[in-house]
One Martini backbone bead per residue (centre of mass of N, CA, C, O) as a GRO file, in nm:
protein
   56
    1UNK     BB    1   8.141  10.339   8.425
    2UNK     BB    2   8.219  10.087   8.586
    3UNK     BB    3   8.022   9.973   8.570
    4UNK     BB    4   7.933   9.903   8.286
    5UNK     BB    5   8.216   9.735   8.254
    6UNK     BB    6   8.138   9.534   8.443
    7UNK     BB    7   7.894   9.408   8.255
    8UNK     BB    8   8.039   9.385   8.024
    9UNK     BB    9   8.254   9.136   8.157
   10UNK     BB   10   7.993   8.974   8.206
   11UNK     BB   11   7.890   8.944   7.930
   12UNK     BB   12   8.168   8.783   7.878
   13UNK     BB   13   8.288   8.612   8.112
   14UNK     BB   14   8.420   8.828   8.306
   15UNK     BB   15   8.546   8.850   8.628
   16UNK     BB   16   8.591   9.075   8.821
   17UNK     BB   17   8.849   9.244   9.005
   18UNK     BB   18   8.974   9.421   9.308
   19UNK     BB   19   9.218   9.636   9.320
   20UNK     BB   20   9.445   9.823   9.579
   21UNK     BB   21   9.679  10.061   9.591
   22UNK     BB   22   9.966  10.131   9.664
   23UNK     BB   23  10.079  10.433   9.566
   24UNK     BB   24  10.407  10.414   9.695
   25UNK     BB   25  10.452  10.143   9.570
   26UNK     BB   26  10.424  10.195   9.289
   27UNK     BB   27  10.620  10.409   9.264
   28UNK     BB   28  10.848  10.230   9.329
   29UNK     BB   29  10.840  10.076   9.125
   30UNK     BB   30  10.863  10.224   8.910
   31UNK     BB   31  11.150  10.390   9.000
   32UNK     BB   32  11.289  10.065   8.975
   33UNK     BB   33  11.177  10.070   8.684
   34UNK     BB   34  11.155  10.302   8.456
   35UNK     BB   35  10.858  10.377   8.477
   36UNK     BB   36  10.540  10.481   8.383
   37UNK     BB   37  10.236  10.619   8.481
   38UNK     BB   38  10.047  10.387   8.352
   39UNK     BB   39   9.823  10.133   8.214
   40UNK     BB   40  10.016   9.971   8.183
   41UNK     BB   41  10.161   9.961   8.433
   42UNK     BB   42   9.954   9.876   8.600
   43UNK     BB   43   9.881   9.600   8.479
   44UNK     BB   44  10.119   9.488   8.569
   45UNK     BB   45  10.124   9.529   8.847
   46UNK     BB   46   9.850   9.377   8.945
   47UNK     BB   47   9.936   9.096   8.785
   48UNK     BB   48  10.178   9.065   9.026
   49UNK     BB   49   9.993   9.054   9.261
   50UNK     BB   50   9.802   8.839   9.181
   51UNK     BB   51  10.016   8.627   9.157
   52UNK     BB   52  10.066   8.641   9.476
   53UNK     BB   53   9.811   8.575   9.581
   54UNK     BB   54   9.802   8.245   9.453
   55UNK     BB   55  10.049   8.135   9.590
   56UNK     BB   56   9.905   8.081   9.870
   0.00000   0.00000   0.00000
């Protein structure tokens, strides 16, 4: 499934990044911001990742 999903954003100009998570740090940001671990926190979470990857 994961595959399908990277050619179709691949077919459509969007080139997919695989980030790793470590789930310790993820549920402490979860809750120290009483967030719930779902899909939108998780894209949340790793948007914040990905922004300070670029900062560097």
């Amino acid at each position: 499934m994961l595959d399908e999903s990277e050619r179709n954003m691949r077919a459509i100009g969007i080139e997919p990044v695989e980030v790793l998570l470590d789930m310790d740090e993820f549920e402490t940001y979860c809750a120290e911001r009483g967030l719930r671990n779902d899909g939108g926190t998780r894209a949340e979470y790793v948007a914040r990742l990905l922004a300070k990857q670029t900062k560097r």
